[in-house]
PDB file of N, CA, C and O in Angstrom, chain B, residues numbered from 101:
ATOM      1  N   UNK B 101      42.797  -1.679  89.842  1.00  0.00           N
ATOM      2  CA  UNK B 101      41.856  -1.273  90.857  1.00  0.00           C
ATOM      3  C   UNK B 101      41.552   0.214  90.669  1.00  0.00           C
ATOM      4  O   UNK B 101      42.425   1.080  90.603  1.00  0.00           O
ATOM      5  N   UNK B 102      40.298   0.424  90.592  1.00  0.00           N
ATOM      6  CA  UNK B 102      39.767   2.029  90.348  1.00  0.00           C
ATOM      7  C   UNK B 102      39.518   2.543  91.790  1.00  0.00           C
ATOM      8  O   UNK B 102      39.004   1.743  92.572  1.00  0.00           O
ATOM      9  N   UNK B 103      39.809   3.730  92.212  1.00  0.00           N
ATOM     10  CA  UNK B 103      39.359   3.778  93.646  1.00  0.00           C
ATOM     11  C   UNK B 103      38.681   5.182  93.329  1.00  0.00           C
ATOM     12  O   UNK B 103      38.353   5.615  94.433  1.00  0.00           O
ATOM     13  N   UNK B 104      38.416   5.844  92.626  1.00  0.00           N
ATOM     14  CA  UNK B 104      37.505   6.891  92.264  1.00  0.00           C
ATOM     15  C   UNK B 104      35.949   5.694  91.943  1.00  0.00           C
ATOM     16  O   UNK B 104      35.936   4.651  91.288  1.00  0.00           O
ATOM     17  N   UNK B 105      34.670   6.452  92.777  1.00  0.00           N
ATOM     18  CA  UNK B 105      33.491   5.625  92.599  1.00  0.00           C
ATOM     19  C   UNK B 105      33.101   5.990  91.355  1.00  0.00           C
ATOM     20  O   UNK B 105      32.623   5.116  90.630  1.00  0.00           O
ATOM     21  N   UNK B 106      33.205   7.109  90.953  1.00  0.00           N
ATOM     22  CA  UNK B 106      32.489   7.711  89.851  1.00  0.00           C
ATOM     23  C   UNK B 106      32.636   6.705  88.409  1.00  0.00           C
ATOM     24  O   UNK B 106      31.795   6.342  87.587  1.00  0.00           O
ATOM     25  N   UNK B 107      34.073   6.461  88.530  1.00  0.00           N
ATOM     26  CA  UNK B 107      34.991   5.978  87.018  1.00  0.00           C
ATOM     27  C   UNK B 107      35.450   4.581  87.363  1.00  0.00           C
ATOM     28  O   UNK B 107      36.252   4.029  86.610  1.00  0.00           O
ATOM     29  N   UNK B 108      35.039   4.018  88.357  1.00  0.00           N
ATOM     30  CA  UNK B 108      34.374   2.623  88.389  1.00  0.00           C
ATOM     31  C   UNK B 108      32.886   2.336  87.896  1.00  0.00           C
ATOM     32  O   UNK B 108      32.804   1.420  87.078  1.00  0.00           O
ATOM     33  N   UNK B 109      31.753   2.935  88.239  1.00  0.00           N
ATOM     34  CA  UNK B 109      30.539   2.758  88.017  1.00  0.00           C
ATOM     35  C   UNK B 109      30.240   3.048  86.590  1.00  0.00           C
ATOM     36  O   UNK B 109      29.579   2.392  85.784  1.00  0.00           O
ATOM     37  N   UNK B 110      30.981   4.368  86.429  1.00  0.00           N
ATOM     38  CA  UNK B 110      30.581   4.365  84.562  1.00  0.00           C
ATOM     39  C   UNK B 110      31.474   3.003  84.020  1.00  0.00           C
ATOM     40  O   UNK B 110      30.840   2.275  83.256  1.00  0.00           O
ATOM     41  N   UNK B 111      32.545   2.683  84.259  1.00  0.00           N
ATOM     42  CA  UNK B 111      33.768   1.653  83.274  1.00  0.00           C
ATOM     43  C   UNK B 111      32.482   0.291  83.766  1.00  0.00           C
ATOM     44  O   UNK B 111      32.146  -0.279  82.728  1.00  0.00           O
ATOM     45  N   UNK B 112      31.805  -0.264  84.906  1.00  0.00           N
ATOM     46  CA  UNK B 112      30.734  -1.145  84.880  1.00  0.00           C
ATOM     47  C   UNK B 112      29.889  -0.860  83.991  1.00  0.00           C
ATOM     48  O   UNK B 112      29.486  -1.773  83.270  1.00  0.00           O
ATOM     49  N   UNK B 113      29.376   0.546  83.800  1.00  0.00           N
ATOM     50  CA  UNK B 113      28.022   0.525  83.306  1.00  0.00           C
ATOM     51  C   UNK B 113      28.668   0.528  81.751  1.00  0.00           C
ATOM     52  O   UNK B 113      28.028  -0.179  80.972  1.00  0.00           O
ATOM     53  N   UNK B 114      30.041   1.333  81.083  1.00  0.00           N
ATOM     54  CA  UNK B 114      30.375   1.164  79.936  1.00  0.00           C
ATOM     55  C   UNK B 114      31.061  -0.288  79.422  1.00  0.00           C
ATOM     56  O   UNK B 114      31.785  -0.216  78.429  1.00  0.00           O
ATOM     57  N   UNK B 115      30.877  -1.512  80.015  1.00  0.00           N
ATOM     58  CA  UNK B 115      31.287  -2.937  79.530  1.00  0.00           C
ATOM     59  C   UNK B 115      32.858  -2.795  80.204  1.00  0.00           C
ATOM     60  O   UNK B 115      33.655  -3.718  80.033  1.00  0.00           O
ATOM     61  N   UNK B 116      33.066  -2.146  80.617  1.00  0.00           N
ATOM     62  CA  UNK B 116      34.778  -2.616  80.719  1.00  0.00           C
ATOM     63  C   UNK B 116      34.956  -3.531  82.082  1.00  0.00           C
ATOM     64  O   UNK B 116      36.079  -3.876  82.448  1.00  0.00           O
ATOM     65  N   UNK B 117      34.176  -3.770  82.554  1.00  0.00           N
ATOM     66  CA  UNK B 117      34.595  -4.682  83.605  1.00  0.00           C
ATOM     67  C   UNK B 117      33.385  -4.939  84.747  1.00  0.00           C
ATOM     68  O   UNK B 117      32.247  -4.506  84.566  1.00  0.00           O
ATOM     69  N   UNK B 118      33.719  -5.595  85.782  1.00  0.00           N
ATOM     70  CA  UNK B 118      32.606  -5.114  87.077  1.00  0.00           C
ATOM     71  C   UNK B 118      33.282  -4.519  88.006  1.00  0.00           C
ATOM     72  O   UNK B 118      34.489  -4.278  88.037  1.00  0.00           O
ATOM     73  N   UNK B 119      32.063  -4.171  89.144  1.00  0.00           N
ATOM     74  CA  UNK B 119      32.445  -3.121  90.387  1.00  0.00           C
ATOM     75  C   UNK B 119      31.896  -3.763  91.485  1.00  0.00           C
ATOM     76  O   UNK B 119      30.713  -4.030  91.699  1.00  0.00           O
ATOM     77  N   UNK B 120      32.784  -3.962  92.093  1.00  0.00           N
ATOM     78  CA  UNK B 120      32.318  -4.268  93.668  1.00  0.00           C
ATOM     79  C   UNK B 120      31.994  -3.167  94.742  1.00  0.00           C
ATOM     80  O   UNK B 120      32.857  -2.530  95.344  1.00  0.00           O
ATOM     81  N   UNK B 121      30.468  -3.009  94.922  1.00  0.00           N
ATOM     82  CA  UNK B 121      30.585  -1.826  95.687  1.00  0.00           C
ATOM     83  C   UNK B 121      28.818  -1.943  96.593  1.00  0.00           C
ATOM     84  O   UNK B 121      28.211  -2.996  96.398  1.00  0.00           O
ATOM     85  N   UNK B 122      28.219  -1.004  97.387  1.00  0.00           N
ATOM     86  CA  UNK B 122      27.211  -1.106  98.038  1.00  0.00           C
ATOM     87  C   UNK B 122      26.417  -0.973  97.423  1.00  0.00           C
ATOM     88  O   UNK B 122      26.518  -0.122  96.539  1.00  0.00           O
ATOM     89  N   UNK B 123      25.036  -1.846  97.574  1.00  0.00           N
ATOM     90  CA  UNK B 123      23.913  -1.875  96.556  1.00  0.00           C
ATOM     91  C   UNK B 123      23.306  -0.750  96.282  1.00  0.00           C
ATOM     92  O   UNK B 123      22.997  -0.496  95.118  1.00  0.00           O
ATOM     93  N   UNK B 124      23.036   0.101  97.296  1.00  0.00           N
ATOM     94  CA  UNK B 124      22.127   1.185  97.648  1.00  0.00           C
ATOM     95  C   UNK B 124      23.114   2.502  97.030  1.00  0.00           C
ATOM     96  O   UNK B 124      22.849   3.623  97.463  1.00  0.00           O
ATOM     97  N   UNK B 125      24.133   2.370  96.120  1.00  0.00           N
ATOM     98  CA  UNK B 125      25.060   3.337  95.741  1.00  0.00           C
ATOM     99  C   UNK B 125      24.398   2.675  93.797  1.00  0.00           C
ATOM    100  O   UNK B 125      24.091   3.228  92.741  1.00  0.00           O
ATOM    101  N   UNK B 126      24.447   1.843  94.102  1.00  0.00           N
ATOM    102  CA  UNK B 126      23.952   1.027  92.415  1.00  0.00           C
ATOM    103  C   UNK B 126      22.018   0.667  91.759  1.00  0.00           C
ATOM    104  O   UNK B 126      21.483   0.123  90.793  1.00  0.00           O
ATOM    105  N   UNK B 127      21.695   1.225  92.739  1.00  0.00           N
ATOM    106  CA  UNK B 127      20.046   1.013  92.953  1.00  0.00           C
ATOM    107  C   UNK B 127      19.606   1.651  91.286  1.00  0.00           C
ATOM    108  O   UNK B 127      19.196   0.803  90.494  1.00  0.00           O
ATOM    109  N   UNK B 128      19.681   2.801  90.905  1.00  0.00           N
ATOM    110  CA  UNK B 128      18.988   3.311  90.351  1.00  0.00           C
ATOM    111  C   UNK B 128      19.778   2.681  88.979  1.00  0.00           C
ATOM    112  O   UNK B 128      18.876   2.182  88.307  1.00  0.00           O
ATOM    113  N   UNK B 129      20.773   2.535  88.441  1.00  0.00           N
ATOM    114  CA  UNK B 129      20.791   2.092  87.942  1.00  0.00           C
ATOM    115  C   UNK B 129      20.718   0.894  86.966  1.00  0.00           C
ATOM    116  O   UNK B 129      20.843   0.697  85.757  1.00  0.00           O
ATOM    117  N   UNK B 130      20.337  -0.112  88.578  1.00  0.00           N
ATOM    118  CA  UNK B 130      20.351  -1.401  88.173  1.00  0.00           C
ATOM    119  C   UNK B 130      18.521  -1.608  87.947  1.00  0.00           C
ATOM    120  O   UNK B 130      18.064  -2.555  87.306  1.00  0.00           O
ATOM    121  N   UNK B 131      17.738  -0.647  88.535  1.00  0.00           N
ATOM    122  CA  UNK B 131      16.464  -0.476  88.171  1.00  0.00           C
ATOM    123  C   UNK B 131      16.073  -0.030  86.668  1.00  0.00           C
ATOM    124  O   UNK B 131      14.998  -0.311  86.138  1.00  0.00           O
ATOM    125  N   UNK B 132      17.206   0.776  86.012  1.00  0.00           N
ATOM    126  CA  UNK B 132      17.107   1.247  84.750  1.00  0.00           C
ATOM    127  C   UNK B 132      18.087   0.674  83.561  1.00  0.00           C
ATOM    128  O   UNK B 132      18.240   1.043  82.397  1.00  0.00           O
ATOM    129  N   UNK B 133      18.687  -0.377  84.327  1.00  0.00           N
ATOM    130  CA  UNK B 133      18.738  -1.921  83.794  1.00  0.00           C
ATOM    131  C   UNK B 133      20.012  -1.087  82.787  1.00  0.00           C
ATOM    132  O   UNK B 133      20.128  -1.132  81.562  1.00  0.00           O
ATOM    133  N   UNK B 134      20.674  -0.515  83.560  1.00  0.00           N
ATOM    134  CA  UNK B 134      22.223   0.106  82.831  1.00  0.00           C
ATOM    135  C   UNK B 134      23.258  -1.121  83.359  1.00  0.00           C
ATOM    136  O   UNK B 134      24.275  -1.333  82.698  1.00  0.00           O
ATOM    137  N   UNK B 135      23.037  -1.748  84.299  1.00  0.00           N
ATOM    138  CA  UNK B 135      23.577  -2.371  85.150  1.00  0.00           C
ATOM    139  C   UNK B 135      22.719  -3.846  85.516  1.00  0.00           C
ATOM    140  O   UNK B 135      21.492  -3.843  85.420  1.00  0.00           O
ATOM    141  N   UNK B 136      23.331  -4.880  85.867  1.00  0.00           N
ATOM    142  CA  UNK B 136      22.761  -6.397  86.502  1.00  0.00           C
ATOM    143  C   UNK B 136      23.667  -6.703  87.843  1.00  0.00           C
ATOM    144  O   UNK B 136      24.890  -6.576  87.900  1.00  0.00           O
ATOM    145  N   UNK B 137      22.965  -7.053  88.704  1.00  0.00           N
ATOM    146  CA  UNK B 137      23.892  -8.127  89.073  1.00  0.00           C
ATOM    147  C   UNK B 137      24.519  -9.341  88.628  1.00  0.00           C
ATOM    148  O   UNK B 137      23.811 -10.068  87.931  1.00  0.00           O
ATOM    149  N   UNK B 138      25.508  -9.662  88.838  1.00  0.00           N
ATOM    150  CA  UNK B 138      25.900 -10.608  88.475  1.00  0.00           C
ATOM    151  C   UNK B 138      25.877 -12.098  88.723  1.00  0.00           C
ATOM    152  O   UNK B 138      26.011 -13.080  87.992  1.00  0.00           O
ATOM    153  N   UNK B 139      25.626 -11.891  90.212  1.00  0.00           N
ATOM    154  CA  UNK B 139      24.701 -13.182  91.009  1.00  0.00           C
ATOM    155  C   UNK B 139      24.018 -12.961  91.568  1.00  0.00           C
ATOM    156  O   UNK B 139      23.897 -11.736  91.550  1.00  0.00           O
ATOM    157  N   UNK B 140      23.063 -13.581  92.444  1.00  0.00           N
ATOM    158  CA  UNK B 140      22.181 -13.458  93.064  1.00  0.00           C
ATOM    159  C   UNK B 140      22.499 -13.830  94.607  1.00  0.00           C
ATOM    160  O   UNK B 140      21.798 -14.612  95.250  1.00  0.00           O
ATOM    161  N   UNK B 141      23.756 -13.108  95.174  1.00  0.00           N
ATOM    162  CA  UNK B 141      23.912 -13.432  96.469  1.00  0.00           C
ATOM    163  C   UNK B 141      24.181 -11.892  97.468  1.00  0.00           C
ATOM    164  O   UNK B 141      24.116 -10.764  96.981  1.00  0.00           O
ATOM    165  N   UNK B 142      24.325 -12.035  98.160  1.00  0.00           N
ATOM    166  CA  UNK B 142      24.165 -10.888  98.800  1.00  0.00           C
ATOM    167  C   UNK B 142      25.270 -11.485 100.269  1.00  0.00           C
ATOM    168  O   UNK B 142      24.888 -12.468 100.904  1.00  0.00           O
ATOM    169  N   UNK B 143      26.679 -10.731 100.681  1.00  0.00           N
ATOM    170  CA  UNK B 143      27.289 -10.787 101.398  1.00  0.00           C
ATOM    171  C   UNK B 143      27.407  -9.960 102.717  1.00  0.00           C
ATOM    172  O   UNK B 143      27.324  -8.742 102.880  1.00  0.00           O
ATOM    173  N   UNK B 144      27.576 -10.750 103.419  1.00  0.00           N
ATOM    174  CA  UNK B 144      27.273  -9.847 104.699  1.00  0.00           C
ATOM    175  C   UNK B 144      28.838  -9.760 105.320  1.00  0.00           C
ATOM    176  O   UNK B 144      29.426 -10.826 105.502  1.00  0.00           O
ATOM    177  N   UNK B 145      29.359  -8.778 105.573  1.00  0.00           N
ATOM    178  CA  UNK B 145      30.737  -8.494 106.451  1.00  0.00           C
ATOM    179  C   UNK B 145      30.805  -6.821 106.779  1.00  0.00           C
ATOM    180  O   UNK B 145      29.753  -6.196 106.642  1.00  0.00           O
ATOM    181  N   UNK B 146      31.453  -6.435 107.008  1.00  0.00           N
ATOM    182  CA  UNK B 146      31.672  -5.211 107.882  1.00  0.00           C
ATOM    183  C   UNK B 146      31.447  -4.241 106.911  1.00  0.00           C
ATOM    184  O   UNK B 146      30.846  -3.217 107.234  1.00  0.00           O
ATOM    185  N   UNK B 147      31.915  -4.438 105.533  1.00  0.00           N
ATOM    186  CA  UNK B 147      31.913  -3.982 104.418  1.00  0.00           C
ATOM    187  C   UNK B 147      31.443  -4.630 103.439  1.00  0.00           C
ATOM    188  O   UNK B 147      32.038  -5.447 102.737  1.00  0.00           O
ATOM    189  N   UNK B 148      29.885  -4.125 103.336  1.00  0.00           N
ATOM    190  CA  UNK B 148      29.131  -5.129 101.988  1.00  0.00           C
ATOM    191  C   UNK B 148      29.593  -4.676 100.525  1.00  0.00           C
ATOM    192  O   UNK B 148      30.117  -3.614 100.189  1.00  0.00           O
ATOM    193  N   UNK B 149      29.335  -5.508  99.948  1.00  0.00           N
ATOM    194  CA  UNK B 149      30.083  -5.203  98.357  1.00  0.00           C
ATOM    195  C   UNK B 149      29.094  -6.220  97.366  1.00  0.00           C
ATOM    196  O   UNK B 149      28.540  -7.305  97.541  1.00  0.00           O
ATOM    197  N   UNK B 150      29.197  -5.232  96.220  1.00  0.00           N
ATOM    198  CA  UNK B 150      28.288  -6.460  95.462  1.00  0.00           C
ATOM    199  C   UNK B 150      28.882  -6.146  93.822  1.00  0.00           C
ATOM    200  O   UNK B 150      29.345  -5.047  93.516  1.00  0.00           O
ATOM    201  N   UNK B 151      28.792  -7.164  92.968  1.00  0.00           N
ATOM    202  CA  UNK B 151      29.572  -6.938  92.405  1.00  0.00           C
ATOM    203  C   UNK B 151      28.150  -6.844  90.734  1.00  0.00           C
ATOM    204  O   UNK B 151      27.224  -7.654  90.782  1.00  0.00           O
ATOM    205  N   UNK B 152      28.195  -6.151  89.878  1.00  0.00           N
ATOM    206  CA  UNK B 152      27.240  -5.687  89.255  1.00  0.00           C
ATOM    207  C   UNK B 152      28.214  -5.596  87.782  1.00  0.00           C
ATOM    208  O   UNK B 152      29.434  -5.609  87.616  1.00  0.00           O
ATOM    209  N   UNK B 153      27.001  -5.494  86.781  1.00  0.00           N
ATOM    210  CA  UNK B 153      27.816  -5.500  85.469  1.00  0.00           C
ATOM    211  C   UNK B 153      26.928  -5.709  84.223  1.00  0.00           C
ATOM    212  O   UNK B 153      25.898  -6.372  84.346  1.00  0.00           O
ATOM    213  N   UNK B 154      27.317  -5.110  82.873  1.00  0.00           N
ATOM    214  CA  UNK B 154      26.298  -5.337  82.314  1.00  0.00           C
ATOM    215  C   UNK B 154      25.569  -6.760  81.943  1.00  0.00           C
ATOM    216  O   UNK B 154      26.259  -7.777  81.869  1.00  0.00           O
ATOM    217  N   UNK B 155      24.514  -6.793  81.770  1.00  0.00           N
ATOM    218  CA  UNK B 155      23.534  -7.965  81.254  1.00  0.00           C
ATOM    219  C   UNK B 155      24.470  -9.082  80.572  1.00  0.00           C
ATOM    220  O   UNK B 155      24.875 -10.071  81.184  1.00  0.00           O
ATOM    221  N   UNK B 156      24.770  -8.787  79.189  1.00  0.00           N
ATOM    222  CA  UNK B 156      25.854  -9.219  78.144  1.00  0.00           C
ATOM    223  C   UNK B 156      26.941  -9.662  78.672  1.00  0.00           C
ATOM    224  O   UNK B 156      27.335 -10.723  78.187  1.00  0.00           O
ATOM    225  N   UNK B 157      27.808  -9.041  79.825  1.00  0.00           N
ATOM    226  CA  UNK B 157      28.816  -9.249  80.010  1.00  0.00           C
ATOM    227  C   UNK B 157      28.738 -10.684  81.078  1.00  0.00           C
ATOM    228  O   UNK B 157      29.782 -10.913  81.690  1.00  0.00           O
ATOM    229  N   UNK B 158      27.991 -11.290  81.231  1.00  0.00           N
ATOM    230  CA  UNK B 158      27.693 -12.277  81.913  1.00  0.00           C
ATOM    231  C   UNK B 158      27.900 -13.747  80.463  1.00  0.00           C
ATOM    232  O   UNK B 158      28.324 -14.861  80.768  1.00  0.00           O
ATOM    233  N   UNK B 159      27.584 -13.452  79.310  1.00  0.00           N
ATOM    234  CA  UNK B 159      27.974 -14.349  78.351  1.00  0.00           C
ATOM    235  C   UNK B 159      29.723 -14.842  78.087  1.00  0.00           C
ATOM    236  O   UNK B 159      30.093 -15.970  77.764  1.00  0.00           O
ATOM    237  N   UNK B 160      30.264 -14.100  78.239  1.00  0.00           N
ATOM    238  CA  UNK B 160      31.736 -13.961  78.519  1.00  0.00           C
ATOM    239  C   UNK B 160      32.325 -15.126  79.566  1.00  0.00           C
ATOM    240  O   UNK B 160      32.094 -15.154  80.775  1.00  0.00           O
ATOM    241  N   UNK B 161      33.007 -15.926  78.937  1.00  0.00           N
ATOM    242  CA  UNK B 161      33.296 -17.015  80.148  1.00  0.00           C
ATOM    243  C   UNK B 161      34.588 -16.635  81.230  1.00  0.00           C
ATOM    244  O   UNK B 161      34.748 -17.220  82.301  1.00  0.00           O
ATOM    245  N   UNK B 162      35.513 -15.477  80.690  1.00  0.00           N
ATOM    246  CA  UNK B 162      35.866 -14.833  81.594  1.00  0.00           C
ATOM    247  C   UNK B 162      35.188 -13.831  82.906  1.00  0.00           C
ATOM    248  O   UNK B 162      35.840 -13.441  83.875  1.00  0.00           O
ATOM    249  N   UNK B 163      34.016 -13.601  82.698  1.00  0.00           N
ATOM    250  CA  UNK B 163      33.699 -13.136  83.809  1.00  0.00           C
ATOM    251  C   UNK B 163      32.916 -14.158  85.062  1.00  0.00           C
ATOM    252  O   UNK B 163      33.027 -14.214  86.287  1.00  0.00           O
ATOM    253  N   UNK B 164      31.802 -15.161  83.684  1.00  0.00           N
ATOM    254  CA  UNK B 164      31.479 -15.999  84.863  1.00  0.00           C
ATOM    255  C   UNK B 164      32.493 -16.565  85.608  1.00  0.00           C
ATOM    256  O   UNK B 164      32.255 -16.893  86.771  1.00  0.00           O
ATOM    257  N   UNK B 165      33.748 -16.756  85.055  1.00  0.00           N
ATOM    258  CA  UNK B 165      34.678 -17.640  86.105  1.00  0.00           C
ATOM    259  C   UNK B 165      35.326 -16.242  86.986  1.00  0.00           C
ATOM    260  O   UNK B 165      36.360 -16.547  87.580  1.00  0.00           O
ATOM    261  N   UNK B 166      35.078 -15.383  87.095  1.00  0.00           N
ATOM    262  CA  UNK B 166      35.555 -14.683  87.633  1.00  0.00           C
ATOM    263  C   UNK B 166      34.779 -14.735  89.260  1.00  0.00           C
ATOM    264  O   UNK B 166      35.247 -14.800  90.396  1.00  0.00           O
ATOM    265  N   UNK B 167      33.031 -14.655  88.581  1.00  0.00           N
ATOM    266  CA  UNK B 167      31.889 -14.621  89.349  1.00  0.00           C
ATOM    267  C   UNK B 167      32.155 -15.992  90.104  1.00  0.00           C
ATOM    268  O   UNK B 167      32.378 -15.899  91.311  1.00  0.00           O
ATOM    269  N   UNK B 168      32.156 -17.149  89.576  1.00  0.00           N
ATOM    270  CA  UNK B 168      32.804 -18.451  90.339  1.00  0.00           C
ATOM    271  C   UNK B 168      33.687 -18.323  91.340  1.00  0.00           C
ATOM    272  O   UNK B 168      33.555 -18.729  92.495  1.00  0.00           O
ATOM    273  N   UNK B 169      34.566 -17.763  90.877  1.00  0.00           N
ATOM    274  CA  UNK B 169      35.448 -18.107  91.966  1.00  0.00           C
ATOM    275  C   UNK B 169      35.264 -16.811  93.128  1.00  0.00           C
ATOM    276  O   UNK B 169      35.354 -17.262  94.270  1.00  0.00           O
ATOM    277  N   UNK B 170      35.125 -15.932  93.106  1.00  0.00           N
ATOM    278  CA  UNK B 170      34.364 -14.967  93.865  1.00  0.00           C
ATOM    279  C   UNK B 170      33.231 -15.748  95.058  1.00  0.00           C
ATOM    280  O   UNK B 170      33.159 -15.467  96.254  1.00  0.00           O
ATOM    281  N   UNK B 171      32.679 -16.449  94.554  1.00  0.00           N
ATOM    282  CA  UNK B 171      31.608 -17.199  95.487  1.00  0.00           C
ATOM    283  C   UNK B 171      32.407 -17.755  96.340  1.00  0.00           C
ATOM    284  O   UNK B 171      32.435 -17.612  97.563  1.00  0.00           O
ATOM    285  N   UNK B 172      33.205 -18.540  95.512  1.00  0.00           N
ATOM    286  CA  UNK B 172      33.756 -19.639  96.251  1.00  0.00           C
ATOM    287  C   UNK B 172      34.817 -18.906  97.738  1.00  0.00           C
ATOM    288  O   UNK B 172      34.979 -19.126  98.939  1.00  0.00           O
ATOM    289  N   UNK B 173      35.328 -17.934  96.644  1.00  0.00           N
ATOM    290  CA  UNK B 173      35.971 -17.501  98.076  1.00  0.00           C
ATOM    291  C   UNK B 173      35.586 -16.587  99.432  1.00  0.00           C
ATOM    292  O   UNK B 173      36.103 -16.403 100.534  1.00  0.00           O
ATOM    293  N   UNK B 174      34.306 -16.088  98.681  1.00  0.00           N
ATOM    294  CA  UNK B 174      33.687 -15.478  99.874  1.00  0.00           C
ATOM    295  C   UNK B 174      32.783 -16.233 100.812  1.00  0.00           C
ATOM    296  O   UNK B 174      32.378 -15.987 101.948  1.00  0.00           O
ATOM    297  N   UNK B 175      32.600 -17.214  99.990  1.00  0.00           N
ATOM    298  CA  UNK B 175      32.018 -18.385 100.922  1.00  0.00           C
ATOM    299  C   UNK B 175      32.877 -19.013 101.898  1.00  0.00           C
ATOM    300  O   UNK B 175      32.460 -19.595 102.899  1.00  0.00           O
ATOM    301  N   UNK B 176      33.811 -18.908 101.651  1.00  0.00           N
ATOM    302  CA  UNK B 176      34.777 -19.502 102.788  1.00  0.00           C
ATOM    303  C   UNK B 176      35.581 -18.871 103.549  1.00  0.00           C
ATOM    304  O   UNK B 176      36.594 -19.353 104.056  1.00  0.00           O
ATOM    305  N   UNK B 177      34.957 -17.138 103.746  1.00  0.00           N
ATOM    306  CA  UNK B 177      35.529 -16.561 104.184  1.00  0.00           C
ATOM    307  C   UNK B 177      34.395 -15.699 105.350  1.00  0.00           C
ATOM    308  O   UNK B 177      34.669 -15.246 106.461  1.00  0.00           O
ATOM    309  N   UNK B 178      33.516 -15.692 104.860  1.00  0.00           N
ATOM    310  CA  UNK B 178      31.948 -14.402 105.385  1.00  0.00           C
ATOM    311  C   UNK B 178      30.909 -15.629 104.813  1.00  0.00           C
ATOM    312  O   UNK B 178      30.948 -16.577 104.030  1.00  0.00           O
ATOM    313  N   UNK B 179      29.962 -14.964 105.737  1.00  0.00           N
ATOM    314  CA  UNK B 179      28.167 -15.227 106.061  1.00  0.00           C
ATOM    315  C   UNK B 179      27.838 -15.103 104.683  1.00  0.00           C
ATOM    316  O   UNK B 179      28.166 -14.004 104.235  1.00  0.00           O
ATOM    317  N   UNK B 180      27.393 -15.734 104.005  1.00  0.00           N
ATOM    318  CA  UNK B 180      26.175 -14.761 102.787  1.00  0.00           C
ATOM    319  C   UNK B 180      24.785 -15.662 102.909  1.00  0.00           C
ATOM    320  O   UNK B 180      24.318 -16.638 103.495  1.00  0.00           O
ATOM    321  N   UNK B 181      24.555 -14.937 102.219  1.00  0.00           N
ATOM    322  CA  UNK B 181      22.878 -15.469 101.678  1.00  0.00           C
ATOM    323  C   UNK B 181      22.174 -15.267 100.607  1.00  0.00           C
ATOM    324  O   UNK B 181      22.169 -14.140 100.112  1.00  0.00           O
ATOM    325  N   UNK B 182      21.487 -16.244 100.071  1.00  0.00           N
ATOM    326  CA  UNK B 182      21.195 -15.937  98.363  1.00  0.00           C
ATOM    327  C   UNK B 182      19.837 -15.396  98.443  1.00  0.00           C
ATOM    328  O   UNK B 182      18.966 -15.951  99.115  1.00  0.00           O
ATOM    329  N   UNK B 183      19.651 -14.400  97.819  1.00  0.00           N
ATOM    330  CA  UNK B 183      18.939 -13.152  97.441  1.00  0.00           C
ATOM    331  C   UNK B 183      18.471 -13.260  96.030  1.00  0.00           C
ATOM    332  O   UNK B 183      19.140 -13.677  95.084  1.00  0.00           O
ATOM    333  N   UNK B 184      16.631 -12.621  95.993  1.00  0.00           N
ATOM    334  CA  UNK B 184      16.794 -12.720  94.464  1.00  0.00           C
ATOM    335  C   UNK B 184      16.950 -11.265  93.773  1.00  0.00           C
ATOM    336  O   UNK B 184      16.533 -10.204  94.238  1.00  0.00           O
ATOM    337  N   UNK B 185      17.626 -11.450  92.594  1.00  0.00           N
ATOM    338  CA  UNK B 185      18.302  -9.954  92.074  1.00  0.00           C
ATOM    339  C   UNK B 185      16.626  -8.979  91.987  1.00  0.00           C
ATOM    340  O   UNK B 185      15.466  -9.388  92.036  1.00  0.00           O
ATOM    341  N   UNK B 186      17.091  -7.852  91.870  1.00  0.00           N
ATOM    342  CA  UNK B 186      16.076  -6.306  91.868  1.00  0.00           C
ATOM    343  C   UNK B 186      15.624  -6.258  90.210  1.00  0.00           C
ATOM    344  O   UNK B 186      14.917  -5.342  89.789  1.00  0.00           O
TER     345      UNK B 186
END
């Protein structure tokens, strides 16, 4: 777990992993396509989080199952709603 924002967002934007964090902190980058979302859902709880990552790194069957089960459990935990990505 990274808890510095800075050296989470670059280690997302440099392939090493994803970041769960507020969209509007990830905007510009994901406009200049350094960054994707990873799904197309959008969670609603006290603390929104979204989880982002490069393009490529979505080919990786470790992350989609990562992204899987992520749904699954926030679905059964919080509100969401599917959103289409920026």
């Amino acid at each position: 777990m990274i808890n510095d924002f800075n050296v989470l967002l670059h280690s997302a934007i440099d392939g090493q992993g994803v970041a769960l964090c507020g969209l509007e902190m990830l905007q510009d980058h994901l406009d200049a396509e350094r960054l994707t979302r990873l799904f197309d859902y959008t969670f609603t709880s006290d603390g929104a989080y979204y989880i982002v990552c490069p393009l490529d790194a979505l080919e990786r069957p470790l992350v989609r199952l990562f992204r899987d089960w992520l749904i699954v459990e926030v679905a059964s935990t919080e509100t969401f709603s599917s959103t289409p990505p920026n």
